[in-house]
C-alpha positions as CSV (number, residue, x, y, z in Angstrom):
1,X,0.0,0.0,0.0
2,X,1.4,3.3,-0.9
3,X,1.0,6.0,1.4
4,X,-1.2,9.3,0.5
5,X,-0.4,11.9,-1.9
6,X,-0.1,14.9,0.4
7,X,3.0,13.7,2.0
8,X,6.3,14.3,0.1
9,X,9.6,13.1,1.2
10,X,12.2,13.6,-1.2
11,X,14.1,10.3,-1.3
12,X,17.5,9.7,-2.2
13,X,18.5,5.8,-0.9
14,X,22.3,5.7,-1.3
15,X,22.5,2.3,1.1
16,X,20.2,0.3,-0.7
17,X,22.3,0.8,-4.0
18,X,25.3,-0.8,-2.1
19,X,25.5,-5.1,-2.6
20,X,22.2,-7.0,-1.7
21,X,24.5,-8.7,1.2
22,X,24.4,-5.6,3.5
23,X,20.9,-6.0,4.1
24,X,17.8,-7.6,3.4
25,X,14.9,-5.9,1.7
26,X,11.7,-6.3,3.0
27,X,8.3,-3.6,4.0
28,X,6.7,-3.1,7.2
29,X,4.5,-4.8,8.8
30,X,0.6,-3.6,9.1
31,X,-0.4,-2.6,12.8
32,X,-4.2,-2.8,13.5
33,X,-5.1,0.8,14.3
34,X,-2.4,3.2,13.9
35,X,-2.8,7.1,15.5
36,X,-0.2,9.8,15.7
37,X,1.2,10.9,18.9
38,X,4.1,13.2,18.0
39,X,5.4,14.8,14.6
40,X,8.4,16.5,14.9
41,X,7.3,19.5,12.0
42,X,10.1,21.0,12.6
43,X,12.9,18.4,11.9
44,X,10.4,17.4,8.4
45,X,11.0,21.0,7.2
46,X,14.9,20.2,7.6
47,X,14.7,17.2,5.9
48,X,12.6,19.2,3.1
49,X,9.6,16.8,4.1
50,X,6.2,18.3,3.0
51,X,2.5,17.8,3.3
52,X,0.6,16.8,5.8
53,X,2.3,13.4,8.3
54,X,-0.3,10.2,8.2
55,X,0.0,8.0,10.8
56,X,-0.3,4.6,8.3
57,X,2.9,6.0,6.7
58,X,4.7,6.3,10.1
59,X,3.5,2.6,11.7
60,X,4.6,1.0,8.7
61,X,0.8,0.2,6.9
62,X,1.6,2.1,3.9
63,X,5.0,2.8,2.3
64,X,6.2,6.4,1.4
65,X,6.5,7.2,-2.7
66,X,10.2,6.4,-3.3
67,X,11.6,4.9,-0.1
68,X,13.2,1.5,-0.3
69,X,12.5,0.0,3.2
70,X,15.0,-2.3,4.5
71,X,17.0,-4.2,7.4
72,X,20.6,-3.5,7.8
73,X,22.9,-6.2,8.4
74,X,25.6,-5.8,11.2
75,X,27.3,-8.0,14.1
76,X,28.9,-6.4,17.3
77,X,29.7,-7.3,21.0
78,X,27.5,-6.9,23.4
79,X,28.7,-6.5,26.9
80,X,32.0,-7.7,25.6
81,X,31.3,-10.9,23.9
82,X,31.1,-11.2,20.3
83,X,27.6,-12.1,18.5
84,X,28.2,-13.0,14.8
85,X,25.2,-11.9,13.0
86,X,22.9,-9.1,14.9
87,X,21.0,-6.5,12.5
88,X,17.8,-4.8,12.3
89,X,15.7,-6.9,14.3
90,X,13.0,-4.4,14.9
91,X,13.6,-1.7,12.4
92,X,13.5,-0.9,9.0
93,X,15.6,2.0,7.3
94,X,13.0,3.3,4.9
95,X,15.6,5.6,3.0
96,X,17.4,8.5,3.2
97,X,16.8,12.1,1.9
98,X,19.4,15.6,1.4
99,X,18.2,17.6,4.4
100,X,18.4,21.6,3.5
101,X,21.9,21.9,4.8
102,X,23.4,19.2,2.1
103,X,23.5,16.8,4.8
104,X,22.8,12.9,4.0
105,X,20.1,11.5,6.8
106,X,18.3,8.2,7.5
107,X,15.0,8.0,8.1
108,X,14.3,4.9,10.3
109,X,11.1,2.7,11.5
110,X,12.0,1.1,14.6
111,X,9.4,-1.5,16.2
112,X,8.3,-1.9,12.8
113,X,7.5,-5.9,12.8
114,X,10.4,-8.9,12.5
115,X,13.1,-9.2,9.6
116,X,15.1,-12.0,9.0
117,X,17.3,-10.6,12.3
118,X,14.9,-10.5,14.7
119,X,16.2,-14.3,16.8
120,X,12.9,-15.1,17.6
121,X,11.7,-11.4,18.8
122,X,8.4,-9.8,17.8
123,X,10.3,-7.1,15.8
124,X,7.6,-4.6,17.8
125,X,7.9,-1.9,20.0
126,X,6.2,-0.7,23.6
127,X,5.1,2.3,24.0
128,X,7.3,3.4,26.8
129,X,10.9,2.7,24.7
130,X,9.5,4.7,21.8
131,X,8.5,7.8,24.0
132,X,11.6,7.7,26.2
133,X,13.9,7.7,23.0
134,X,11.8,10.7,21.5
135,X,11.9,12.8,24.6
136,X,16.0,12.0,25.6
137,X,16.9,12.0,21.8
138,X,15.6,15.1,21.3
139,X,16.6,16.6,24.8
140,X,20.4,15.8,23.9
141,X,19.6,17.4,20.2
142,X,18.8,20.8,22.4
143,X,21.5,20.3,24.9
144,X,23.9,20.4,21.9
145,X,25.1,16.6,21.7
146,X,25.5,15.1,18.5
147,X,22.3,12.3,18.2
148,X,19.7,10.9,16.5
149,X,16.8,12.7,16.0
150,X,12.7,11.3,16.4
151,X,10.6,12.4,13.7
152,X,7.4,10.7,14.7
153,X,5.6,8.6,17.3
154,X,2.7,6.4,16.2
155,X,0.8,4.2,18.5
156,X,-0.3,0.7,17.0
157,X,-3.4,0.2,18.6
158,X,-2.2,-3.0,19.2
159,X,-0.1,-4.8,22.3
160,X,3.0,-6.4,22.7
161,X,4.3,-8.8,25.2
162,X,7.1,-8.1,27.6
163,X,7.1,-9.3,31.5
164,X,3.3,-7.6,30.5
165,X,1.3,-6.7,27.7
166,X,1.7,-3.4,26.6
167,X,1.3,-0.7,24.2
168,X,2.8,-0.8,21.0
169,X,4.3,1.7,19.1
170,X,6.8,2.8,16.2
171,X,9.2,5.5,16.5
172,X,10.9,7.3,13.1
173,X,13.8,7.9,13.5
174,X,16.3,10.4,11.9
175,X,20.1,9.6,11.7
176,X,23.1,10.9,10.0
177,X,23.4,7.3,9.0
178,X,23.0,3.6,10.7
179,X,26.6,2.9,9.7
180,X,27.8,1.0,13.0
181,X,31.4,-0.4,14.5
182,X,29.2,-3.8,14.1
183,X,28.8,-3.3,10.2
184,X,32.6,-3.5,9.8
185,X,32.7,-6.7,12.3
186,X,30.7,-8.2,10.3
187,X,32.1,-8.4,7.1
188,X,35.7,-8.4,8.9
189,X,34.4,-11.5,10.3
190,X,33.1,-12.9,7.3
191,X,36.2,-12.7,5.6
192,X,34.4,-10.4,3.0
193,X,37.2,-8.3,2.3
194,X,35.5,-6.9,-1.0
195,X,32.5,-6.1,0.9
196,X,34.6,-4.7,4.0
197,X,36.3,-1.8,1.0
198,X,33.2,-1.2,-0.2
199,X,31.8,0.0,3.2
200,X,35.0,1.8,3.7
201,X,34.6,3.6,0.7
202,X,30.8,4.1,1.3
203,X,31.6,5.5,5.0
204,X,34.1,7.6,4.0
205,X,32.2,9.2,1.1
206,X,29.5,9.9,3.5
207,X,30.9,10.8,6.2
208,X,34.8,11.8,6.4
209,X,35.6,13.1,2.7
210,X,39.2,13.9,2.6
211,X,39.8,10.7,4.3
212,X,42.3,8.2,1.8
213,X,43.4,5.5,4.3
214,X,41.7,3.1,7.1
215,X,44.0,5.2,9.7
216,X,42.8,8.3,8.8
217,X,39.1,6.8,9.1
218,X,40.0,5.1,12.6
219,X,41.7,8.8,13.7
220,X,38.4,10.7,12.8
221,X,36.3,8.4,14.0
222,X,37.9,8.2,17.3
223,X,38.2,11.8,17.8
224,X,34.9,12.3,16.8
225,X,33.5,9.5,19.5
226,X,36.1,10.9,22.5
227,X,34.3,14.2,21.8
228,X,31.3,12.2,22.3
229,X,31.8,10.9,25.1
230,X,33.3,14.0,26.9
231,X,29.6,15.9,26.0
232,X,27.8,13.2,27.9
233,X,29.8,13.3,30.7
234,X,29.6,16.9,31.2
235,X,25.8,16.3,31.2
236,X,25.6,13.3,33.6
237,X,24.7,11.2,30.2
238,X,24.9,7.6,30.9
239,X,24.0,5.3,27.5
240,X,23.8,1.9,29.4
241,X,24.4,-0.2,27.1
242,X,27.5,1.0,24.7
243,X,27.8,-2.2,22.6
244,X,29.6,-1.8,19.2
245,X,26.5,-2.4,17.5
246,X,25.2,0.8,19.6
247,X,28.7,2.6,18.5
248,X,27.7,4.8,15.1
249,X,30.8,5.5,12.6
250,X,29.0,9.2,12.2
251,X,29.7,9.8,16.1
252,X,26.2,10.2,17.3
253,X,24.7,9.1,19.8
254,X,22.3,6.3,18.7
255,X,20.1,3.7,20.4
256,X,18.4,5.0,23.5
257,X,17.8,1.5,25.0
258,X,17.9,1.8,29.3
259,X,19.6,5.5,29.3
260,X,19.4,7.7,31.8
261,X,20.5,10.7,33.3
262,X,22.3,11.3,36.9
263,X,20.2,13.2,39.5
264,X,22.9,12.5,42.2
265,X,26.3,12.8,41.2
266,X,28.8,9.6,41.7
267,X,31.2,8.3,38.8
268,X,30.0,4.5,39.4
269,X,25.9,5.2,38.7
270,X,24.7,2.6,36.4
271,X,21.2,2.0,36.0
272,X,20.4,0.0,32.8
273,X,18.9,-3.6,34.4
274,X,21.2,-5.5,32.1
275,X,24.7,-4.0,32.9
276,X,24.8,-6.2,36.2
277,X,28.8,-5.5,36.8
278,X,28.4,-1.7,36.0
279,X,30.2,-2.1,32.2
280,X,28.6,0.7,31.1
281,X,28.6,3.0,34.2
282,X,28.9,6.4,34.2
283,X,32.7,6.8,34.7
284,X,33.3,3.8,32.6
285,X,32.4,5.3,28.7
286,X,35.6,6.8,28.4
287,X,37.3,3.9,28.9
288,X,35.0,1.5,27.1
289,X,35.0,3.8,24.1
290,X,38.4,3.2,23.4
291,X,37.4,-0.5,23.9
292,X,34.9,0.5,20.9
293,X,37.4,1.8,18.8
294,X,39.6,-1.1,19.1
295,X,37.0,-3.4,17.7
296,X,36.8,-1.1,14.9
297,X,40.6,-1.1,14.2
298,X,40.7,-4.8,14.3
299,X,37.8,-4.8,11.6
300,X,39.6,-2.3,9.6
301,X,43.1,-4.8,9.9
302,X,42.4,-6.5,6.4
303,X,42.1,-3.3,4.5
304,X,46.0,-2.6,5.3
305,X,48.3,-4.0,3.0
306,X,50.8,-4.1,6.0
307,X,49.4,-5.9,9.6
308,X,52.4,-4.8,11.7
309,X,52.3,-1.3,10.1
310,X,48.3,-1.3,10.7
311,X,48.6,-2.4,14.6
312,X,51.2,0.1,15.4
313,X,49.6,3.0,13.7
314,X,46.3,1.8,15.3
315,X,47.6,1.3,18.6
316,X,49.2,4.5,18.4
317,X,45.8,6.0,17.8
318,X,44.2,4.2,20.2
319,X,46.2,5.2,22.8
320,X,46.4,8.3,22.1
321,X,42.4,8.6,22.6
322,X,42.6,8.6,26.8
323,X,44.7,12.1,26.3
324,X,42.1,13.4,23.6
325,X,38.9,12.6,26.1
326,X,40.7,14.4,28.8
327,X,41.3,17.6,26.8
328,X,37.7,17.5,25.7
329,X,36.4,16.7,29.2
330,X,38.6,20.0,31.0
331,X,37.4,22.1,28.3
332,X,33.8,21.4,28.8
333,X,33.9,21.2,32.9
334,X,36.0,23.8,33.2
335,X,33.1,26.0,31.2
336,X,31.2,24.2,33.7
337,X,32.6,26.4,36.3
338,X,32.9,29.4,34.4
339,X,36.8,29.2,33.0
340,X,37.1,30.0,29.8
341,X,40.7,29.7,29.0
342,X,41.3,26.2,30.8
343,X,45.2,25.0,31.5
344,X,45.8,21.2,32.5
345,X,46.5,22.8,36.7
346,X,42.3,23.9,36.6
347,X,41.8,19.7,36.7
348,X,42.3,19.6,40.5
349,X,40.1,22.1,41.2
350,X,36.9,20.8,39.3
351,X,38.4,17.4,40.8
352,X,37.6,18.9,44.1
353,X,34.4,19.9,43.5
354,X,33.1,16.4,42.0
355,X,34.5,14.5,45.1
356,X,32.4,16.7,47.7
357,X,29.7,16.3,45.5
358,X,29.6,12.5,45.3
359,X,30.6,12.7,48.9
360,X,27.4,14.8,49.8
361,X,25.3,13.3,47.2
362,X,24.9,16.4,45.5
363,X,22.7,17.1,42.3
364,X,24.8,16.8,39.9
365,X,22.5,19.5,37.0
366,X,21.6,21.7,39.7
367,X,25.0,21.9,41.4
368,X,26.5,23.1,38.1
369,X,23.6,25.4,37.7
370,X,23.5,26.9,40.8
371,X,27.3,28.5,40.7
372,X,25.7,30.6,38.2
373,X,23.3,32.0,40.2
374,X,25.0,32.1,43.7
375,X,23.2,29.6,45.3
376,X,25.5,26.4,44.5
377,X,26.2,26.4,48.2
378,X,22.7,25.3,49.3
379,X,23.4,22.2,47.1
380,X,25.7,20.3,49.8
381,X,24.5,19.1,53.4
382,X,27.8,20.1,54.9
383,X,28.3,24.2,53.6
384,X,31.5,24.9,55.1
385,X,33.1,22.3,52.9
386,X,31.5,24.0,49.9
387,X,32.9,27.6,51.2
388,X,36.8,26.0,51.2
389,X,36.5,24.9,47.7
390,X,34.7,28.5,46.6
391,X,37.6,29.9,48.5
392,X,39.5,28.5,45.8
393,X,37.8,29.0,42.8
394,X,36.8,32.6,42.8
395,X,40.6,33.9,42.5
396,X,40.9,31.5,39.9
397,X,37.9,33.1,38.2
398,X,38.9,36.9,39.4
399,X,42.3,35.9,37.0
400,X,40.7,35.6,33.9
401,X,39.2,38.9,31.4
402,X,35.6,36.9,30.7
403,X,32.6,37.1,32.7
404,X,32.0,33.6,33.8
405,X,28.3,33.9,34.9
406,X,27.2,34.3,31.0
407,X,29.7,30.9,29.8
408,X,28.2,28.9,33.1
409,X,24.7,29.8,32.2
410,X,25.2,28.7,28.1
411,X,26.8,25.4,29.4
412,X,25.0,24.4,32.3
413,X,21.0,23.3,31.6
414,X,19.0,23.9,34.4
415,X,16.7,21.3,33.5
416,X,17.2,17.7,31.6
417,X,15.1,14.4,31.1
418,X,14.9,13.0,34.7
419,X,14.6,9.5,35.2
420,X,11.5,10.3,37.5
421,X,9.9,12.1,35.0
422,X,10.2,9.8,32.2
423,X,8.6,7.3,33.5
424,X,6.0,9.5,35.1
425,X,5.2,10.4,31.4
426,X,5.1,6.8,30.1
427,X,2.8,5.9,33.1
428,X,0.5,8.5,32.0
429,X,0.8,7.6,28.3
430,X,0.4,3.9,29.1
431,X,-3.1,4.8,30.3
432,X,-3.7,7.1,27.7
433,X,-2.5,10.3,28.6
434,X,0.0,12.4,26.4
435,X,-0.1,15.6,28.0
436,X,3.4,15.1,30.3
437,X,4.9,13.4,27.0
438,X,3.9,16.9,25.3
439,X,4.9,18.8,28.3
440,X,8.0,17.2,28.7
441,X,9.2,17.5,24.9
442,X,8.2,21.4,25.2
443,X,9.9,21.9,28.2
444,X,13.4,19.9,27.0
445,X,13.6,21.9,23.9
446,X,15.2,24.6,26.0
447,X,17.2,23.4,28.7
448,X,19.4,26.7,29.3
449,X,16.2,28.6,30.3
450,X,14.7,28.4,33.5
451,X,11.1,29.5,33.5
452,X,9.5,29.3,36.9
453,X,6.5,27.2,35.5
454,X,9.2,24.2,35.1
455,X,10.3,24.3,38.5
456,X,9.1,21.3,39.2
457,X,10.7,19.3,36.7
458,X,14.2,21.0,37.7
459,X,13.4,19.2,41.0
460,X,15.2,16.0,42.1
461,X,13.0,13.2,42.6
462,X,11.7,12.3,45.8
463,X,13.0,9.2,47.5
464,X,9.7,7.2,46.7
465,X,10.4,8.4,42.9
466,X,13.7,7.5,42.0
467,X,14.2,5.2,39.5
468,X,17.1,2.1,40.4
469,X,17.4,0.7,37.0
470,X,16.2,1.3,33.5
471,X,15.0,-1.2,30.9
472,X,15.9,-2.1,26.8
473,X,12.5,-2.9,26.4
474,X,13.3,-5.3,23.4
């Protein structure tokens, strides 16, 4: 079934014009009452999308003019052991369109029925994983993080079964591209050498033009993902479950799966259910990034025409990636605390301050906030230890020509997706309620503003709120 004629999105579908062994082609499958939730009319007008959104088009019960729906192939390792064959299972790349800036994007269906990579899964979607990835995607978008966008949200009108039936739903999503450390594992893997260049050259074209060599790719990519990484930190991001399949070669941040943000700060914070020995913990992504990129430098081994030559200009890289994450990580927390011109002796200091605040449990977002505004010192249970460090900090501010209140303001949010909240909002969706879904997307789209009508979801939660672990909901 095509879709209607009042919808226009200008396809261009590079990916499926690449060998029929990166994917498999298939539509989606037909829900049994589909109704919009959320259309994102703003992102459609970047993408040059026009007309009037349907919700058959976004569930999957009738295909777009021009797109070419289908599931990409990839492997990866997930929590650090290797899975030979992963893929699409619940999502189907529909095609891809030139937004107004020039830019290449994808434009996804995920929870749109099972593909040949689904392992026995229902290839659906609940309707509590599709709003939490539209709300955090498009938080992080605001907050200034490189990710992948949601177009639309689209109930089913039908269930699906996890540990209980629940709502289904579909979620569009918008991506620079679905290119993944897992798509070069799997043709590494397979031997497939020809198909391994061809991605190469595909990647590169798309992504990194300039770039002549697999080095030069493994560089970018790595400096792209350290700056990654150093953004979510800085923001109390934690993925929860940064498997290379979840690892994008564009350096986005893609797959929302148990994420979550920290209300309380402390480096160790985990809370996706599956990440039982903290893996993916807060103050573990830098480190398991560069675990991430060596995955990818092992994949990109065959494409050398020298293996000792390829490991020690890899390695090289590779270690070089703990210095690069550092650099990016003071220049971003020392904005944090208003210094603009940041040397490696202003560490200690914002050292100091993260160690009193996971020793006093502080609020991570509205500690950082509140040395804007003066009032940073009402964040801590014990003042006095609070006035030391200030003692210390405000000559180091007095020393430097910019005014640090306006560069603490710009990089601190005083308000991001609380766990709390987001689950408040699927509770209320669950039975049928939008309006804190709404509210919260609203509300997110400016997180450097603090109007006094969002006070209370600048609040931390209460002890009977907080959230202990977050779910995949696959």
């Amino acid at each position: 079934m095509t879709s209607n004629m009042t919808l226009n999105i200008p396809f261009d579908n590079s990916y499926a014009r690449l060998p029929a062994g990166f994917y498999t082609r298939q539509d989606p499958a037909p829900v049994k009452a589909p109704s919009l939730i959320a259309w994102n009319a703003a992102l459609a007008a970047e993408l040059g999308i026009t007309g009037t959104p349907d919700a058959a088009t976004f569930a999957g019960n009738a295909t777009p003019h021009g797109a070419a729906p289908l599931a990409q192939l990839y492997a990866g390792h997930q929590f650090g052991n290797y899975n030979p064959q992963l893929g699409d299972g619940r999502a189907l790349l529909l095609g891809e369109v030139i937004d107004t800036t020039g830019t290449r994007r994808d434009i996804q269906l995920k929870g749109s029925g099972p593909t040949p990579y689904s392992r026995n899964g229902d290839g659906r979607a609940a309707l509590g994983p599709v709003l939490r990835e539209y709300v955090v995607s498009e938080a992080m978008h605001a907050l200034g993080i490189p990710t992948t966008r949601a177009l639309a949200a689209t109930r089913t009108g039908q269930e699906v079964i996890r540990e209980r039936p629940l709502p289904g739903a579909v979620l569009t999503r918008v991506a620079s591209s679905h290119i993944r450390v897992g798509t070069f594992q799997v043709f590494a893997a397979r031997q497939q050498y020809a198909d391994l260049q061809t991605l190469f050259d595909y990647t590169v074209d798309r992504h990194y033009p300039g770039v002549t060599s697999p080095t030069d790719l493994l560089r970018a990519v790595a400096t792209r993902q350290a700056q990654l990484i150093a953004a979510w930190l800085s923001v109390g991001f934690i993925h929860g479950v940064m498997n290379t399949d979840n690892c994008s070669l564009s350096g986005e941040t893609i797959d929302y799966g148990p994420c979550a943000f920290m209300d309380t700060y402390n480096p160790e914070t985990k809370f996706s259910s599956i990440d039982r020995m903290g893996r993916y913990s807060y103050a573990a992504q830098a480190d398991i990034i560069v675990w991430n990129m060596a995955q990818l430098a092992t994949a990109l081994v065959p494409l050398m025409p020298d293996d000792d030559k390829a490991i020690a200009e890899f390695t090289e890289i590779l270690h070089g990636m703990g210095d690069t994450i550092r650099a990016e990580w003071l220049t971003r927390f020392a904005a944090k605390i208003g210094i603009s011109d940041p040397t490696p002796e202003d560490a200690p200091l914002i050292g100091e301050l993260l160690v009193l605040m996971d020793g006093q449990q502080a609020d991570f977002t509205n500690t950082f906030r509140a040395l804007g505004d003066g009032t940073a010192r009402d964040q801590f249970t014990d003042p006095t230890a609070f006035d030391a460090w200030e003692a210390q900090w405000k000559p180091r501010l007095d020393a430097q020509a910019q005014a640090p209140v306006a560069l603490m303001q710009r990089t601190n949010p005083a308000i991001i997706p609380r766990n709390h909240r987001i689950e408040q909002m699927i509770a209320a969706a669950e039975a049928g309620d939008d309006s804190l879904f709404h509210r919260l997307n609203a509300a997110y789209a400016n997180p450097y503003d603090a109007p006094e009508a969002d006070a209370d979801l600048r609040r931390p939660p209460l002890p009977d709120e907080r959230v202990r672990a977050t779910f995949c909901g696959t």
